[in-house]
Each structure stands twice: as C-alpha cells, then as structure tokens.
C-alpha positions in Angstrom: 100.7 105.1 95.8 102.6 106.3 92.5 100.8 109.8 91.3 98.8 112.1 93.9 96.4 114.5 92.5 96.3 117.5 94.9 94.9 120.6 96.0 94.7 121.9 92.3 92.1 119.8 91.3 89.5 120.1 93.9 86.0 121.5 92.5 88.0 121.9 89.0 87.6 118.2 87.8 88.9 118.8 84.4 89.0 115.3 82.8 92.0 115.6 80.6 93.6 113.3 82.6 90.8 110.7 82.8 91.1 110.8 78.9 94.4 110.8 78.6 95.5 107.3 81.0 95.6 104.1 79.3 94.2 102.1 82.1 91.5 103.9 83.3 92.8 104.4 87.1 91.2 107.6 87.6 88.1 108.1 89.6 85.9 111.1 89.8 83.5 111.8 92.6 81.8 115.2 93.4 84.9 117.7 94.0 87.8 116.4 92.7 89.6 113.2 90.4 91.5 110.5 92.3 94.1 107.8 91.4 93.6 104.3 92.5 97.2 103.4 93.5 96.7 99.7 92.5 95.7 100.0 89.5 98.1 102.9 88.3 100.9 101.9 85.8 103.2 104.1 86.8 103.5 105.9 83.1 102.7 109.1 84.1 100.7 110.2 81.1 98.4 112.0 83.4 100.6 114.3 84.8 101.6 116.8 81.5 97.7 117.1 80.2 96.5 118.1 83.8 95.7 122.5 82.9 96.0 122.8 86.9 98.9 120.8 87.4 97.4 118.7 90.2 98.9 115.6 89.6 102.3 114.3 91.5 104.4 111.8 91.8 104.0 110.8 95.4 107.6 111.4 96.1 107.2 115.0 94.7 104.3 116.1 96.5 104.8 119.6 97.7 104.6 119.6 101.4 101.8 122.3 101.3 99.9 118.9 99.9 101.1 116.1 101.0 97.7 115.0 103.4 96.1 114.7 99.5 98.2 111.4 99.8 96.4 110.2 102.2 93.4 111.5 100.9 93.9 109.5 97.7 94.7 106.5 99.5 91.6 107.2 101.9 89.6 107.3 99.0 90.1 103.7 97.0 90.3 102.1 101.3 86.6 102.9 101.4 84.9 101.1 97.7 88.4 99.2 97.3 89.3 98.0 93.7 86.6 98.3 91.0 89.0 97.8 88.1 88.0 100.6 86.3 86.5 103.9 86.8 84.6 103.6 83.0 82.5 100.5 84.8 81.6 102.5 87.8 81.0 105.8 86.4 81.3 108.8 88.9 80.7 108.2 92.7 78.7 110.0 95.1 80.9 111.4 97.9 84.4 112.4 98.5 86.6 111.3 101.4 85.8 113.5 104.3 89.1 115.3 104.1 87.8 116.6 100.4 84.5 116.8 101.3 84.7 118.9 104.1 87.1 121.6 102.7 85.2 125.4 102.2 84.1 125.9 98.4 85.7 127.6 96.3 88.9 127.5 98.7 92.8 125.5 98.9 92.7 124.0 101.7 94.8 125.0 104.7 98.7 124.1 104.5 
C-alpha cells in the first residue's frame, strides 16, 4: 500500500482526487474511491484536493481507520490489476467491509 482512503470518503465519492493523480490509480465503485497499491506512484497529489480528507498515507492512518487498509487492499485482491481505472470505468460492488457498513454512517472504530 502507499495512500489509504478512509472512512471520509464512503458514500461521498467526490472525484477530485480521481482528477487530480497522474496515473490514474484510483478506482470508484458504488460507496467510496479506492487506490490500487500497485499502481500508485507514491506522489501524493491526491491527498491535498480530497474536500473530506480521506486520503492517508498508510503509515498515517488514524487508528479509528486503519481496517480501510485492508479494505483497500481487499478491494484490488478481488479484480487484481486493470492498469487503469479510465479503461474500466466504475465497478459494481464494494468490498464487503464497505459494502456492508449502515448508510449514511462512519463505521464503528
């Protein structure tokens, strides 16, 4: 992993960040972004243009977020590497860790 996006961002999906990153490592699927940790560069141009300041580097995770690691990394173990979220567009389902938290809610620390 190198950046995490967190709690923040779930059922917000503001794209800033998708339009900001030079190499198009950020995937969207129904409640929230995620960053494929493969094909991340590292340059953190995501992180300042996020309005809900979701995004982390994955050694600065706050603790009440940390399992949004995982979740991030759960995410890209189930469709793998599609070397760009531009060719794939926006997928279908979440990671059932996302998927399953209540509406409209942070999810439990």
């Amino acid at each position: 992993m190198t950046y995490v996006i967190a709690s923040p961002c779930v059922d917000v999906l503001d794209r800033a960040c998708v339009d900001e990153c030079p190499v198009d490592c950020i995937y969207e699927a129904p409640r929230m972004l995620y960053i494929h940790p493969d094909e991340c560069v590292d340059c953190g141009a995501c992180e300042p243009v996020c309005p809900v300041e979701a995004i982390f580097y994955e050694d600065d995770v706050p603790n009440e977020w940390v399992h949004f690691t995982s979740a991030n990394a759960d995410f890209f173990a189930e469709i793998g590497s599609p070397g760009g979220a531009a060719r794939v567009g926006p997928y279908t389902s979440d990671v059932d860790a996302i998927a399953q938290l209540p509406r409209g809610e942070c999810p439990p620390v």
